[in-house]
Backbone as CSV, one residue per row, in Angstrom:
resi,resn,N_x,N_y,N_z,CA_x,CA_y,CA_z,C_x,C_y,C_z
1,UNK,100.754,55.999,-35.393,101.770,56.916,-34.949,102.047,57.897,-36.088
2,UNK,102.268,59.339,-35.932,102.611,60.713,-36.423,103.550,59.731,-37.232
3,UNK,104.252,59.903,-38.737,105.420,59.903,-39.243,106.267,60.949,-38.949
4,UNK,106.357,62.002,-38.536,107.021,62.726,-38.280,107.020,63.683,-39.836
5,UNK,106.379,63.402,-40.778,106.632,64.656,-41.554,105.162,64.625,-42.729
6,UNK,104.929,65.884,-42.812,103.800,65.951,-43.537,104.504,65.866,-45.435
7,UNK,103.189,65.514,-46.235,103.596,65.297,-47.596,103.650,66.438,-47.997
8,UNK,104.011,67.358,-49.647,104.227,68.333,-50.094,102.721,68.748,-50.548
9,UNK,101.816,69.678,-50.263,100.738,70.064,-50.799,100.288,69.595,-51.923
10,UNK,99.153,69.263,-52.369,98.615,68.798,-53.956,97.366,69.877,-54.282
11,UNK,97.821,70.083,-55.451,96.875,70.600,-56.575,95.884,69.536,-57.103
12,UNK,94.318,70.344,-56.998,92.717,69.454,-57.093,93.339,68.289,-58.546
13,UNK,94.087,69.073,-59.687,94.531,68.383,-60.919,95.496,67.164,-60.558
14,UNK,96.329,67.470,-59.681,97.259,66.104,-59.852,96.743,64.356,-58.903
15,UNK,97.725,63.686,-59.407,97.384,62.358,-59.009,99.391,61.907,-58.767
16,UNK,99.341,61.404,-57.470,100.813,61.331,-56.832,100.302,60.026,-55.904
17,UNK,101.765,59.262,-56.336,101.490,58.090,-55.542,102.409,58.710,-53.831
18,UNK,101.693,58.394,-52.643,102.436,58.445,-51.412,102.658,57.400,-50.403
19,UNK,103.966,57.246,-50.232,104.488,56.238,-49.512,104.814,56.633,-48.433
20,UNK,104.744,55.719,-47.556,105.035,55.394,-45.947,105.982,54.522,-45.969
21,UNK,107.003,54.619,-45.010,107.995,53.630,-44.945,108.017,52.611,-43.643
22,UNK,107.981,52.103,-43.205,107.473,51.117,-41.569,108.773,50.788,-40.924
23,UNK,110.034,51.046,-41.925,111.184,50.650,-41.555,111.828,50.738,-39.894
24,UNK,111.485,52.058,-39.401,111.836,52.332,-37.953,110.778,51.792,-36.986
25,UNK,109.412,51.513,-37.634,108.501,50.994,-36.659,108.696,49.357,-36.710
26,UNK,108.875,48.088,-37.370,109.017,46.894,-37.310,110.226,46.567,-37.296
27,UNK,110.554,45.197,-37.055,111.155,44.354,-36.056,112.416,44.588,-37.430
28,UNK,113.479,44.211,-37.362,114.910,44.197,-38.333,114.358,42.381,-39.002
29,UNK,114.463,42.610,-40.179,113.886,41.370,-41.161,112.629,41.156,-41.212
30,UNK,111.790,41.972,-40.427,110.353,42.189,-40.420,109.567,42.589,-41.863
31,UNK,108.798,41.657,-42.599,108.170,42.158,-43.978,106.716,42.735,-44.028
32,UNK,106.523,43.720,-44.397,105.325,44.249,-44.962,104.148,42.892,-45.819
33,UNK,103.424,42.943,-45.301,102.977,41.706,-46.230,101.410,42.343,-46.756
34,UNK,101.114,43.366,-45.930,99.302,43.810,-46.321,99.515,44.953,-45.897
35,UNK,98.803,45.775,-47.000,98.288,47.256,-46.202,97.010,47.656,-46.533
36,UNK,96.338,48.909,-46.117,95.454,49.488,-46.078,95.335,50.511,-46.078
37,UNK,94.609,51.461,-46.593,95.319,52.999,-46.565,93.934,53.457,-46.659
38,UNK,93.990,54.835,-45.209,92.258,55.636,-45.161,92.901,56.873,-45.353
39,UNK,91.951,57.590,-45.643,92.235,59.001,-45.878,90.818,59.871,-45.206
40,UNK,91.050,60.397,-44.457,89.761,61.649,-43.311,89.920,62.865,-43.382
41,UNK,89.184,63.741,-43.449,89.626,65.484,-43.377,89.392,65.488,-42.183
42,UNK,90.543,66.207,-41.938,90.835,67.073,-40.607,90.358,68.717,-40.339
43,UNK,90.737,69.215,-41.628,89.960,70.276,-41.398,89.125,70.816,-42.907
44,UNK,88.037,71.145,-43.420,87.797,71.823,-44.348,86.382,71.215,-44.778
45,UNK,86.236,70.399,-45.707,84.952,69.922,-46.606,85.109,68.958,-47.647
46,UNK,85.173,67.648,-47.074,84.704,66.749,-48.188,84.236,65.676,-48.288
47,UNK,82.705,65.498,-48.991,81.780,64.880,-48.272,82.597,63.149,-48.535
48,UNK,83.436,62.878,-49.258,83.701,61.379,-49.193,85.387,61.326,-49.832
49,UNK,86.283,61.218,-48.979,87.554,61.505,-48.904,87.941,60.347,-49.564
50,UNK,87.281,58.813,-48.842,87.894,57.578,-49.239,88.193,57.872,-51.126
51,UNK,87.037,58.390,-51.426,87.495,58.106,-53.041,88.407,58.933,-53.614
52,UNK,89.267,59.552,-53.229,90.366,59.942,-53.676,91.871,59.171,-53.839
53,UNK,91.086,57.527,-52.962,92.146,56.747,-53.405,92.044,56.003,-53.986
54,UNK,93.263,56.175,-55.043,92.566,55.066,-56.438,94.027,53.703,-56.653
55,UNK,92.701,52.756,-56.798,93.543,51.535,-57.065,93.938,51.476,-56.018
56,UNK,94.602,49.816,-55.686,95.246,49.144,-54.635,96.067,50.034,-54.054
57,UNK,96.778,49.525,-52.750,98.414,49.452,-51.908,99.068,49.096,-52.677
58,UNK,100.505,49.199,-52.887,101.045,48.657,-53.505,102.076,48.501,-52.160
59,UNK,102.757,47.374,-52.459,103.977,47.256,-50.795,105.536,47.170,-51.902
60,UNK,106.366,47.729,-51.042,107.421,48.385,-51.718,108.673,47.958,-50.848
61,UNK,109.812,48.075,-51.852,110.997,47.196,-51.055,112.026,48.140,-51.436
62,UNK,112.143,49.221,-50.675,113.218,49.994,-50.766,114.626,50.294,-51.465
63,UNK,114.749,51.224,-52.259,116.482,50.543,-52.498,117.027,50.632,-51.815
64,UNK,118.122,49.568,-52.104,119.094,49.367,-50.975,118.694,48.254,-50.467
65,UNK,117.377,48.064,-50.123,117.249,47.373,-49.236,116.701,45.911,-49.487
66,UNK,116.318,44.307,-49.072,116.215,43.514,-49.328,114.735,42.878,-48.632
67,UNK,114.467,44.163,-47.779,112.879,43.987,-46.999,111.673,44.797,-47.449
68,UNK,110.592,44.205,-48.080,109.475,44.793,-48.107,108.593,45.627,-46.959
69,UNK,109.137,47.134,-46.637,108.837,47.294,-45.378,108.083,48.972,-45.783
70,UNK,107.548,49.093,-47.186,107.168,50.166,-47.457,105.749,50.483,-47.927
71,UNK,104.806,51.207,-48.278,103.706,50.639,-49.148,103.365,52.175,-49.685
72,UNK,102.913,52.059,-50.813,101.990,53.568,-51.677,101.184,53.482,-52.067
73,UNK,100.507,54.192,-51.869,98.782,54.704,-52.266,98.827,55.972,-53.290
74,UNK,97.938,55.577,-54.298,98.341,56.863,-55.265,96.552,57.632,-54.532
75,UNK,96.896,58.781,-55.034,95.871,60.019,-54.563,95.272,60.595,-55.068
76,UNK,94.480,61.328,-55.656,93.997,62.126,-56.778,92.896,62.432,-56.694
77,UNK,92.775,63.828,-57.199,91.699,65.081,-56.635,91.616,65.165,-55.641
78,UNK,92.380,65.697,-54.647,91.637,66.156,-53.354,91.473,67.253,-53.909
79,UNK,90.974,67.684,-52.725,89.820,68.881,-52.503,90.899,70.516,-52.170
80,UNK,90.457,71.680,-52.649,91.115,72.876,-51.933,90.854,72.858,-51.034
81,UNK,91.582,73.813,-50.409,91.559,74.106,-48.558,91.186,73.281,-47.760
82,UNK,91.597,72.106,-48.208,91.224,71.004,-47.270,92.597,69.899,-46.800
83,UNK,92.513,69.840,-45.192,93.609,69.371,-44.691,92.898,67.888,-44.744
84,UNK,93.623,66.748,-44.938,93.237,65.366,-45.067,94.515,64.329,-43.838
85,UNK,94.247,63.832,-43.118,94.950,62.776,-42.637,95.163,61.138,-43.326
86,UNK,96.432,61.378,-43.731,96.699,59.926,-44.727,97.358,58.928,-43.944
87,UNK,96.650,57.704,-43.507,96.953,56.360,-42.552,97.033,55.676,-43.235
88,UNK,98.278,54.740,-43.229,97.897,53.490,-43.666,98.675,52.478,-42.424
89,UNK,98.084,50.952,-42.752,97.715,49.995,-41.676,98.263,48.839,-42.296
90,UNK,99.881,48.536,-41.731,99.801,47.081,-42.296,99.953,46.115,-41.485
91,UNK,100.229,45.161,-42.205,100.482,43.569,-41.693,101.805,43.056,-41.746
92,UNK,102.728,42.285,-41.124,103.793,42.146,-41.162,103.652,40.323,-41.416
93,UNK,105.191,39.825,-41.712,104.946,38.128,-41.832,105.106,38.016,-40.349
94,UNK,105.552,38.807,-39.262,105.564,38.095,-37.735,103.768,38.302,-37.405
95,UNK,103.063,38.881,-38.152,101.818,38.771,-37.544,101.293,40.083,-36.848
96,UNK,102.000,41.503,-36.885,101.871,42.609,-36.073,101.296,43.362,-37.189
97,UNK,100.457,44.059,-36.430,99.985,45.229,-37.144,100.364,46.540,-36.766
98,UNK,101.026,47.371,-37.879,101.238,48.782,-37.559,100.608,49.440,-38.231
99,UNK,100.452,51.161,-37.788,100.164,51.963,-38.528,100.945,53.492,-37.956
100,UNK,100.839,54.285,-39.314,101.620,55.225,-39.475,100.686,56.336,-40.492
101,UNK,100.432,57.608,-39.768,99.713,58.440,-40.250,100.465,59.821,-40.489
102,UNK,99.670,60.377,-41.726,100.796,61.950,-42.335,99.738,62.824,-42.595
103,UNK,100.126,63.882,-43.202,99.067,65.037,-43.615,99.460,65.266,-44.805
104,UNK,97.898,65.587,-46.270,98.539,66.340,-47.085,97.293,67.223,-47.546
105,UNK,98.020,68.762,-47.500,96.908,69.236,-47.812,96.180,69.768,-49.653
106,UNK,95.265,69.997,-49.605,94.889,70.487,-50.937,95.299,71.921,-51.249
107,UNK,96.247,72.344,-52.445,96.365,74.123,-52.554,94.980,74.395,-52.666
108,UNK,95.095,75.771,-52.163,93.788,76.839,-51.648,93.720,77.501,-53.546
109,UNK,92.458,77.557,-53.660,92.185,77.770,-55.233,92.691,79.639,-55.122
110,UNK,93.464,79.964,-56.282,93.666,80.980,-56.773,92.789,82.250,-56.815
């Protein structure tokens, strides 16, 4: 499912961790327990997207909050002019799998 909001553009130089939150999609006391995170171009050129994600998921427990219901993927080098779709796929302790997909694109080179 759409998150409802795309990430802030990245420059080919930076490396930014991006999080998804699952909070409105799972059950109330529902925990994040596994994720997975793909990354695909949608529109532009790049012959192997997956490797722009580096290192593990990490699953994340909000402040405030007392439920692990979040997870981040750090990112680095994408590509200019290139639109990418960022999914990630988790696992909950009731046993459900969700997923929740965003956009971020690469700035267009100078």
């Amino acid at each position: 499912m759409y998150c409802g909001r795309d990430f802030s553009p990245m420059e080919q130089d930076e490396s930014r961790e991006l999080t998804l939150d699952f909070v409105n999609d799972i059950l109330d006391g529902e925990s994040v327990t596994a994720a997975t995170w793909k990354l695909e171009v949608r529109t532009g050129q790049d012959p192997d997207p997956e490797s722009h994600l580096v290192g593990n998921p990490i699953l994340v427990t909000p402040e405030g909050t007392t439920t692990q219901t979040a997870t981040s993927q750090r990112i680095a080098g994408i590509l200019p002019d290139v639109l990418y779709r960022v999914q990630a796929v988790v696992t909950t302790d009731k046993g459900n799998t969700v997923s929740l997909w965003s956009h971020v694109a690469g700035e267009p080179l100078e």
